[in-house]
N, CA, C and O atoms as a printed pandas DataFrame, in Angstrom:
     atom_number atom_name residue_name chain_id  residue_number  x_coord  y_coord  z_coord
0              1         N          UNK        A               1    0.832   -1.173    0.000
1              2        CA          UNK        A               1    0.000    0.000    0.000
2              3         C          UNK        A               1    0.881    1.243    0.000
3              4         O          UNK        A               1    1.929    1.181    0.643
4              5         N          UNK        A               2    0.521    2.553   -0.758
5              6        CA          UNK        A               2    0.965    3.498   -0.924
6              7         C          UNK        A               2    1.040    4.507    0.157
7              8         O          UNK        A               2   -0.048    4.966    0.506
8              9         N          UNK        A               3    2.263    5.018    0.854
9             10        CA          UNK        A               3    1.864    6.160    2.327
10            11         C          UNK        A               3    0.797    7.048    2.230
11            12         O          UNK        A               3    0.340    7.623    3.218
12            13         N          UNK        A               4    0.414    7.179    1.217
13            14        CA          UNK        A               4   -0.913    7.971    1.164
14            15         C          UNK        A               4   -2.343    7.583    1.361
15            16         O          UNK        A               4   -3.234    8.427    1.451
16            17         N          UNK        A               5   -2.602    5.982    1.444
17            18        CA          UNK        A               5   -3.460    5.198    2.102
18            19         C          UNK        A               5   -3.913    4.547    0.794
19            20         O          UNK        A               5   -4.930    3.863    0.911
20            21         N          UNK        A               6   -3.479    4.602   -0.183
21            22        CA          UNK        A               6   -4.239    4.826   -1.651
22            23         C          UNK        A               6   -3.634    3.440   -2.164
23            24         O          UNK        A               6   -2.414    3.283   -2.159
24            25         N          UNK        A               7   -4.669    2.236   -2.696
25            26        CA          UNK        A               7   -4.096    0.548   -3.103
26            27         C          UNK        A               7   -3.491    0.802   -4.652
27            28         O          UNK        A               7   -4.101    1.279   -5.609
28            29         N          UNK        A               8   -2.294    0.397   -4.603
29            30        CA          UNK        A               8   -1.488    0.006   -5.870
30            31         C          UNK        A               8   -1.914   -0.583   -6.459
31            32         O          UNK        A               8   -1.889   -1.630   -5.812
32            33         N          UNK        A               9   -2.800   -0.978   -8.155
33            34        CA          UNK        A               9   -3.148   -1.913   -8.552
34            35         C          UNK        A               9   -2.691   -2.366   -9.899
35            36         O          UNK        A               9   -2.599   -1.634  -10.884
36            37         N          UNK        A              10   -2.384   -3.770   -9.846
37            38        CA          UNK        A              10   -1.452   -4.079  -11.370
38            39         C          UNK        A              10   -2.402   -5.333  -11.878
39            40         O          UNK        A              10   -2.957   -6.151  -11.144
40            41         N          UNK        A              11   -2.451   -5.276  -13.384
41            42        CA          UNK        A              11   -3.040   -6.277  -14.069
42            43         C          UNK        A              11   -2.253   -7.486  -13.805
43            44         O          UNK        A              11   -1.028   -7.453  -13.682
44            45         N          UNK        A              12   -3.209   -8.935  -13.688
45            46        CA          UNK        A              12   -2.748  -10.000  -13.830
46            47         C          UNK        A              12   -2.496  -10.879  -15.265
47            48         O          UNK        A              12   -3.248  -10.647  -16.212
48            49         N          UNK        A              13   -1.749  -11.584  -15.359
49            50        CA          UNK        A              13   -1.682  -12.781  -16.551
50            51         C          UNK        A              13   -2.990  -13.287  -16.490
51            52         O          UNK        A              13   -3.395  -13.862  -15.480
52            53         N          UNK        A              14   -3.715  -13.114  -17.530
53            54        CA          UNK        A              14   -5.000  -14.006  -17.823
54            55         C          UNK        A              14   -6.323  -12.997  -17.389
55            56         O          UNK        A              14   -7.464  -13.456  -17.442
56            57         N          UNK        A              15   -6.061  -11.526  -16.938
57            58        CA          UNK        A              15   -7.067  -10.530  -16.595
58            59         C          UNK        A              15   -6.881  -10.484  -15.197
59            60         O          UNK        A              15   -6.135  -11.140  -14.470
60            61         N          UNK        A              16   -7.784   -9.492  -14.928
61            62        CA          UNK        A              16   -8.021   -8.684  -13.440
62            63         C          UNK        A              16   -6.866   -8.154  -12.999
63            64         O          UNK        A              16   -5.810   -7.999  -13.611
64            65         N          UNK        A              17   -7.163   -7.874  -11.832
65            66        CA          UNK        A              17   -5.892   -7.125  -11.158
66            67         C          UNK        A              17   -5.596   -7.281   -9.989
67            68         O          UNK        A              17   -6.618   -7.610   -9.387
68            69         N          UNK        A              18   -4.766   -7.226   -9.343
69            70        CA          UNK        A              18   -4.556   -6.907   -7.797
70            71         C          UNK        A              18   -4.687   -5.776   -7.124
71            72         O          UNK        A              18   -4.600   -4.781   -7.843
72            73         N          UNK        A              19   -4.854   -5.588   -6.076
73            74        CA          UNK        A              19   -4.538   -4.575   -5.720
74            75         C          UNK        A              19   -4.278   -4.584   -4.224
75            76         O          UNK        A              19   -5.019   -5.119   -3.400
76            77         N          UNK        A              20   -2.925   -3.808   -3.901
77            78        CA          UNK        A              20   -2.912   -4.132   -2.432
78            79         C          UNK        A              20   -3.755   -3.716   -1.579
79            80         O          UNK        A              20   -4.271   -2.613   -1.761
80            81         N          UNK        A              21   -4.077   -4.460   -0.503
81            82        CA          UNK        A              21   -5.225   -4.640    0.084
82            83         C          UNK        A              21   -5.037   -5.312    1.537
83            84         O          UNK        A              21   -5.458   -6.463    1.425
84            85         N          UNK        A              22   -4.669   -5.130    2.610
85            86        CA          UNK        A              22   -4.675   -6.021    3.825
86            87         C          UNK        A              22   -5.719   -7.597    3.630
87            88         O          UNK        A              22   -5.472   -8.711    4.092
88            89         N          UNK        A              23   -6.652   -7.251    2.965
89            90        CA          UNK        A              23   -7.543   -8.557    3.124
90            91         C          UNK        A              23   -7.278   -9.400    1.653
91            92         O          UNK        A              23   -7.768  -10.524    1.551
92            93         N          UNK        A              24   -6.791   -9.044    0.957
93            94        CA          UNK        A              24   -6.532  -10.204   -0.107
94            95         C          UNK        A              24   -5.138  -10.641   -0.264
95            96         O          UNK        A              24   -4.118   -9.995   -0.028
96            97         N          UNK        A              25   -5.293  -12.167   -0.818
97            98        CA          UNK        A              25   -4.062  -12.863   -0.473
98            99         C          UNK        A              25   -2.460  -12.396   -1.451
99           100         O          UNK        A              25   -2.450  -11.807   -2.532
100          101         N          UNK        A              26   -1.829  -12.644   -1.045
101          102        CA          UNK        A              26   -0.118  -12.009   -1.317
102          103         C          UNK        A              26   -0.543  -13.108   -3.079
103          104         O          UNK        A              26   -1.060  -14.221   -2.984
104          105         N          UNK        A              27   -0.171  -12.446   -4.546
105          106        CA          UNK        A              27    0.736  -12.935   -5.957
106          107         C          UNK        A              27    1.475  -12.559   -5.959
107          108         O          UNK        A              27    1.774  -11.371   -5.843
108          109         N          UNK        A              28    2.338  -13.852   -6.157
109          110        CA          UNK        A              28    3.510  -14.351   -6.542
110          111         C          UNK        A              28    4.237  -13.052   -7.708
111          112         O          UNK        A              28    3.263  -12.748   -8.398
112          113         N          UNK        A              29    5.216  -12.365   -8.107
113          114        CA          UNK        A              29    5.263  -11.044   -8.854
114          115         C          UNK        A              29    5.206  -12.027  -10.100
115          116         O          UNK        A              29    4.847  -11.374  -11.080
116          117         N          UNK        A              30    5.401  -13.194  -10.379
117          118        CA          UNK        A              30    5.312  -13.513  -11.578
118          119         C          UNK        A              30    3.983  -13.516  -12.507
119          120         O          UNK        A              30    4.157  -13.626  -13.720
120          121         N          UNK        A              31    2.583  -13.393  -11.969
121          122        CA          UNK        A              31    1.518  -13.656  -12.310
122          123         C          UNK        A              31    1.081  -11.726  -12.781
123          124         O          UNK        A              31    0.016  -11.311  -13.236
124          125         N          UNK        A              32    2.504  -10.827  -12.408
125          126        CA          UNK        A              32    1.658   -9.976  -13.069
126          127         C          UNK        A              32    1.735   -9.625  -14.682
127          128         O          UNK        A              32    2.451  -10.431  -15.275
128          129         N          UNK        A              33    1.305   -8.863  -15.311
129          130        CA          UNK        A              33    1.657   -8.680  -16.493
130          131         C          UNK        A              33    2.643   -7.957  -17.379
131          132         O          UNK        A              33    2.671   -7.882  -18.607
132          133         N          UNK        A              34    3.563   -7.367  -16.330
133          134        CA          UNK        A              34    4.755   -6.425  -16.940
134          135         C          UNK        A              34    5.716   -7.145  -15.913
135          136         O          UNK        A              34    6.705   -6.521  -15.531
136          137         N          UNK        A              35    5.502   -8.308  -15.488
137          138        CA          UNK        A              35    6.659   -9.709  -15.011
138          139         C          UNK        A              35    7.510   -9.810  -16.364
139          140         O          UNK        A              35    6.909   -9.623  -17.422
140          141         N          UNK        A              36    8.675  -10.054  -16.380
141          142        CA          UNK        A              36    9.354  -10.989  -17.598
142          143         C          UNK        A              36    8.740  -12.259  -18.028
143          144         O          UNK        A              36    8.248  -13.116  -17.295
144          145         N          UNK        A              37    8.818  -12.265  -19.084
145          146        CA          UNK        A              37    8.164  -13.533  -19.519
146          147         C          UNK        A              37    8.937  -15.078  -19.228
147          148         O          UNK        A              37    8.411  -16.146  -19.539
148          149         N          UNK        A              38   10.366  -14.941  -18.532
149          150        CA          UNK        A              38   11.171  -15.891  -18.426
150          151         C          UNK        A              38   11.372  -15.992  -16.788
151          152         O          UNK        A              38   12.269  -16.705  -16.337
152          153         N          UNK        A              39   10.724  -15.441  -16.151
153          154        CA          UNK        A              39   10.220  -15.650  -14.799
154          155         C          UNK        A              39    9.133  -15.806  -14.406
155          156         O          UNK        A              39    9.015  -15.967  -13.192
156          157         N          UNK        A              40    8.035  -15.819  -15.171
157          158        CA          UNK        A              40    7.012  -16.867  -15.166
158          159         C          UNK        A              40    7.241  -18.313  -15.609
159          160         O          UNK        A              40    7.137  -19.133  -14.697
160          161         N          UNK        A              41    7.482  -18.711  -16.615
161          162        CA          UNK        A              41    8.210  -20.237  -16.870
162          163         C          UNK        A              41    9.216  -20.533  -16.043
163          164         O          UNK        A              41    9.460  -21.740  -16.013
164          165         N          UNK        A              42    9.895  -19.857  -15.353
165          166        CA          UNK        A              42   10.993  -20.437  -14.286
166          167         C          UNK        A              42   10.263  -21.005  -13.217
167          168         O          UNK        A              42   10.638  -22.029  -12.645
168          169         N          UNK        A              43    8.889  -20.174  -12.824
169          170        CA          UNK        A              43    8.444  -20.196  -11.451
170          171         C          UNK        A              43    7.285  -21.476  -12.085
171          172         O          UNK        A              43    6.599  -22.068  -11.252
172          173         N          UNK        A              44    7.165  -21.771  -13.333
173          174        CA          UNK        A              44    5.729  -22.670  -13.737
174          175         C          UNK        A              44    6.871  -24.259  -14.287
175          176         O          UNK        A              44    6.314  -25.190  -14.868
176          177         N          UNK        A              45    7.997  -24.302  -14.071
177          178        CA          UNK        A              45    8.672  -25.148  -15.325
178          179         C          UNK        A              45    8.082  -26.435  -14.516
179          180         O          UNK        A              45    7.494  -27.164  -15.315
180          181         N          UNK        A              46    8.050  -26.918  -13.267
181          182        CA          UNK        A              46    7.452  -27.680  -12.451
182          183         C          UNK        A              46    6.204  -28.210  -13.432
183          184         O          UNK        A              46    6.405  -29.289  -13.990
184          185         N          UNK        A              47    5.197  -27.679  -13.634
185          186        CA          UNK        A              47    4.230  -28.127  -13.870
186          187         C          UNK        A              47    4.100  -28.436  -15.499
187          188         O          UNK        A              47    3.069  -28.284  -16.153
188          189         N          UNK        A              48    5.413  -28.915  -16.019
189          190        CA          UNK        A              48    4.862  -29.263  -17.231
190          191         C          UNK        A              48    5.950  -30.480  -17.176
191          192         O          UNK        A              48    5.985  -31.120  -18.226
192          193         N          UNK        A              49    6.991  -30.997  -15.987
193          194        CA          UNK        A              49    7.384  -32.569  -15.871
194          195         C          UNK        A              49    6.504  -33.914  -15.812
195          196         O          UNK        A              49    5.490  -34.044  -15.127
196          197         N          UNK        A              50    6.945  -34.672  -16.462
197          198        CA          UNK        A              50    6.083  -35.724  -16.004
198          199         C          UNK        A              50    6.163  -36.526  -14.573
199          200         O          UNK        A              50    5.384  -37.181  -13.881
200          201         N          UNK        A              51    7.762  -36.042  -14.504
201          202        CA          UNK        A              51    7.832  -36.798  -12.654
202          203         C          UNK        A              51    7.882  -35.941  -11.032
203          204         O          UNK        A              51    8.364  -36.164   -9.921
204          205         N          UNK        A              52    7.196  -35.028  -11.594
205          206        CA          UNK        A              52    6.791  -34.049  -10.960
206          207         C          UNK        A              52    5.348  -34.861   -9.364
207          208         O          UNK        A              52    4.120  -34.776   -9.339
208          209         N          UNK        A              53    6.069  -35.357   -8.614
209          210        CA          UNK        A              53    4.697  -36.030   -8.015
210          211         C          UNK        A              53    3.434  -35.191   -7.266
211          212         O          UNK        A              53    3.327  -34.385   -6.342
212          213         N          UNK        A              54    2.530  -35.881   -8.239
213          214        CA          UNK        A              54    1.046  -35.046   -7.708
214          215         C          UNK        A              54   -0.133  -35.409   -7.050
215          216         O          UNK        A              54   -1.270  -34.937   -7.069
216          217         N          UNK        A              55    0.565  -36.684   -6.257
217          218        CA          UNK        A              55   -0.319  -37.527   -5.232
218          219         C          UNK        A              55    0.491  -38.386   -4.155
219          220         O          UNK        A              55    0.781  -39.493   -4.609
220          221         N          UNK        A              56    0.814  -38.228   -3.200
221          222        CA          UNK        A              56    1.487  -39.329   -2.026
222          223         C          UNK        A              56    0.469  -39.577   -1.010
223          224         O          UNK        A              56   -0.361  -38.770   -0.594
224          225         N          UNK        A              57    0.682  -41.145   -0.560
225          226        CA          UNK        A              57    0.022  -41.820    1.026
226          227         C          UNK        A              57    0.721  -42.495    1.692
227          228         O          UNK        A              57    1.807  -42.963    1.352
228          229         N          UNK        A              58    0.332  -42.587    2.425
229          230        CA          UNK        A              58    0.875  -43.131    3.459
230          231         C          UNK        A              58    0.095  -44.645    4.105
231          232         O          UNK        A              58   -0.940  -44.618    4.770
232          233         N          UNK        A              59    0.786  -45.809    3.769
233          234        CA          UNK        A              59    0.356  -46.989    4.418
234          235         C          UNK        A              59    1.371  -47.106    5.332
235          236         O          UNK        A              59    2.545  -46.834    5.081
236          237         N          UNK        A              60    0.818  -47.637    6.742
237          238        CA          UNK        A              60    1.840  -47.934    7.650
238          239         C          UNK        A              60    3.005  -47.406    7.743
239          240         O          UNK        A              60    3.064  -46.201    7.989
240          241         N          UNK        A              61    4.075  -48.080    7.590
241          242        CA          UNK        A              61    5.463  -47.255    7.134
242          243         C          UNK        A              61    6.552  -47.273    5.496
243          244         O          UNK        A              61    7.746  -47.346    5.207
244          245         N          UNK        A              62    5.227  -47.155    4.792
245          246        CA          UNK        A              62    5.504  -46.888    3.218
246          247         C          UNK        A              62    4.740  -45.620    2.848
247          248         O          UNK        A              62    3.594  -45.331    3.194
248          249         N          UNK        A              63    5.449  -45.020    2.200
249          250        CA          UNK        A              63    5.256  -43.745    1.250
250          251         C          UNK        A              63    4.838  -44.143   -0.189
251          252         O          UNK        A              63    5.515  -44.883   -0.903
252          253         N          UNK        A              64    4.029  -43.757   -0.435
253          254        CA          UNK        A              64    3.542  -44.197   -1.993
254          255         C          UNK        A              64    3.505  -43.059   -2.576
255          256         O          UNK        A              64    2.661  -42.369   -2.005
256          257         N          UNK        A              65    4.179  -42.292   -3.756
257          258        CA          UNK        A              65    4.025  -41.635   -4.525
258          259         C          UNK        A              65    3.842  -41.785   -6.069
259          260         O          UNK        A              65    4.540  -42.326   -6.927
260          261         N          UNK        A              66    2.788  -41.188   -6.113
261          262        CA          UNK        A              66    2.513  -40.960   -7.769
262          263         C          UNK        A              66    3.024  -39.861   -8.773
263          264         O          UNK        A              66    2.715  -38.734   -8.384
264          265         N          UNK        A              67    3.595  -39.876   -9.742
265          266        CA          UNK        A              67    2.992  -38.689  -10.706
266          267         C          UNK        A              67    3.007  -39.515  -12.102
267          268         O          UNK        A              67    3.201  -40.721  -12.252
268          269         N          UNK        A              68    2.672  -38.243  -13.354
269          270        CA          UNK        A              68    1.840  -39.059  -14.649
270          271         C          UNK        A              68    2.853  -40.337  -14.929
271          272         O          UNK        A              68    2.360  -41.319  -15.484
272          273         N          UNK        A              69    4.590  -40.365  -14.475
273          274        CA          UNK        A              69    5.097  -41.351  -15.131
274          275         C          UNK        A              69    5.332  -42.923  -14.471
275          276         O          UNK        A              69    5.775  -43.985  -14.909
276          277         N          UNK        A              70    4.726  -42.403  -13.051
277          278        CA          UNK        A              70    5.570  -43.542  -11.989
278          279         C          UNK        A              70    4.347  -43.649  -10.937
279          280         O          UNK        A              70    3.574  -42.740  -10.633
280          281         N          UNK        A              71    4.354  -44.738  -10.540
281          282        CA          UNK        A              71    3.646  -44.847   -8.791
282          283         C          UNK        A              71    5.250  -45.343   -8.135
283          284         O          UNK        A              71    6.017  -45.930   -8.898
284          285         N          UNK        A              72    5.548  -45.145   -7.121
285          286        CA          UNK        A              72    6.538  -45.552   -6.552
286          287         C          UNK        A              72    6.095  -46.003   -4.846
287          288         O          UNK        A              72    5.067  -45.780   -4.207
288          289         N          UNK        A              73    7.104  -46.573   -4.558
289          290        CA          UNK        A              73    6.589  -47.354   -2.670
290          291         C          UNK        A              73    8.196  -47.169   -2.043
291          292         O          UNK        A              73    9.224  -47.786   -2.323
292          293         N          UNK        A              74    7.974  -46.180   -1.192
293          294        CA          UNK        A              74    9.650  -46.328   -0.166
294          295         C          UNK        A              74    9.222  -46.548    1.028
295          296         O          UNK        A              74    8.093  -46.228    1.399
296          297         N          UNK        A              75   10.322  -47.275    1.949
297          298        CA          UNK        A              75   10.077  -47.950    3.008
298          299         C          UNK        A              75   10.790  -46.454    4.120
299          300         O          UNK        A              75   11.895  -45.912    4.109
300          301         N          UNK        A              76    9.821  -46.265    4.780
301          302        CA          UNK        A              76    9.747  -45.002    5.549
302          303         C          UNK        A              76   10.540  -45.050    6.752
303          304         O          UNK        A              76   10.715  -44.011    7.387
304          305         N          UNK        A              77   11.078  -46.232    7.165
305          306        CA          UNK        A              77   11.900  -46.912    8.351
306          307         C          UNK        A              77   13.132  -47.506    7.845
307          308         O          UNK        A              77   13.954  -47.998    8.618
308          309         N          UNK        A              78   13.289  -47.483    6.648
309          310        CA          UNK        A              78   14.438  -47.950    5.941
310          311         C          UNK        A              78   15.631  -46.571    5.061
311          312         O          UNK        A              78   16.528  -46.734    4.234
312          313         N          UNK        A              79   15.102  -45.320    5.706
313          314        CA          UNK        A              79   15.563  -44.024    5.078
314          315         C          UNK        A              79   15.129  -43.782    3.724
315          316         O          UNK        A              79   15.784  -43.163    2.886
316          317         N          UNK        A              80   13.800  -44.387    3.522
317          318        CA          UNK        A              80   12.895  -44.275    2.234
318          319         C          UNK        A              80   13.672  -44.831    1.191
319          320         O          UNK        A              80   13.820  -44.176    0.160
320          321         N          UNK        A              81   14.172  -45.908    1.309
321          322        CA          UNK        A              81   14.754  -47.279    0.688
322          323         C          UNK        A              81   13.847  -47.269   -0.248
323          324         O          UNK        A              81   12.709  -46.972    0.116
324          325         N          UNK        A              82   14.074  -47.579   -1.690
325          326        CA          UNK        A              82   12.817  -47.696   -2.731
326          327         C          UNK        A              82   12.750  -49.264   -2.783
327          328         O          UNK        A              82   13.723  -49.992   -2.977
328          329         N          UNK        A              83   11.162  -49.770   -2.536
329          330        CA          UNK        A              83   10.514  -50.620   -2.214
330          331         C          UNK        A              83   10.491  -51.365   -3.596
331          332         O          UNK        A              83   11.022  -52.475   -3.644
332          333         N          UNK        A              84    9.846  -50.770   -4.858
333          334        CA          UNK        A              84    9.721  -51.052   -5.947
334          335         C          UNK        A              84    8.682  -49.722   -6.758
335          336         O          UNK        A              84    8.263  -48.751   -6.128
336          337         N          UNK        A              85    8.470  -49.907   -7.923
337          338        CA          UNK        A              85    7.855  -48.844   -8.810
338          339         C          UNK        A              85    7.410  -49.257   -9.949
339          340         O          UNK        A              85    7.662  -50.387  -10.368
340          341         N          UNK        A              86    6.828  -48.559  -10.470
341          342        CA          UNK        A              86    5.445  -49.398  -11.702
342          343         C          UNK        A              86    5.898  -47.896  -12.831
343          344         O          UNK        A              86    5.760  -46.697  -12.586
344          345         N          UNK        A              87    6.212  -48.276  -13.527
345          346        CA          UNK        A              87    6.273  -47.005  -14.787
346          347         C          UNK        A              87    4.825  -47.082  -15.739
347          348         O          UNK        A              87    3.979  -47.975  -15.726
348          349         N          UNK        A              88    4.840  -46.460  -16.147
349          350        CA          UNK        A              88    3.679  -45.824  -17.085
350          351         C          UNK        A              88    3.957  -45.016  -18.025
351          352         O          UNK        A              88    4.716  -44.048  -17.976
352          353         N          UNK        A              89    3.085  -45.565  -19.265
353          354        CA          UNK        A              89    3.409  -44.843  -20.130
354          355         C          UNK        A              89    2.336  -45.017  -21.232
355          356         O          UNK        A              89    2.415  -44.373  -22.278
C-alpha cells in the first residue's frame, strides 16, 4: 500500500488485477503482467514434468508416490529405501 493510504493496482496474466489490500491474499510477482516472460516459466517449469509427483500416502510405514510417469513405494523406516515402482506410459 501506498503512504498515502491509496491501493497500488497491477493487471494480472489471464485478466483482473490486484490490488494491495490487507484482506486479499499475497501474488507471486510472476503472475503480473509487466513480469518478464522468463520468470514466469521459471516459477511454472514444475508443472509441465512428467515426474513431478502429484499424489502421495501413506500406508503404515511406506510412502507411496505418484505422478503421470511412476507410482513408486519407499520404506519409511528404511531411510525411504525404494521398495519397488510401476512405470507408465
Amino acid at each position: 500500500m501506498q503512504s498515502d493510504g491509496k491501493p497500488v493496482c497491477k493487471q494480472l496474466i489471464g485478466g483482473g488485477e490486484y490490488c494491495t489490500n490487507p484482506i486479499q491474499t499475497y501474488v507471486p510477482p510472476y503472475c503480473y503482467t509487466d513480469s518478464p516472460i522468463g520468470e514466469y516459466f521459471a516459477n511454472q517449469l514444475w508443472n509441465f514434468s512428467n515426474d513431478f509427483i502429484v499424489r502421495n500416502l501413506y500406508l503404515d510405514n511406506t510412502l507411496i508416490t505418484v505422478s503421470n510417469n511412476k507410482i513408486q513405494a519407499n520404506d519409511i523406516e528404511q531411510n525411504y529405501e525404494k521398495i519397488g515402482s510401476v512405470e507408465m506410459k
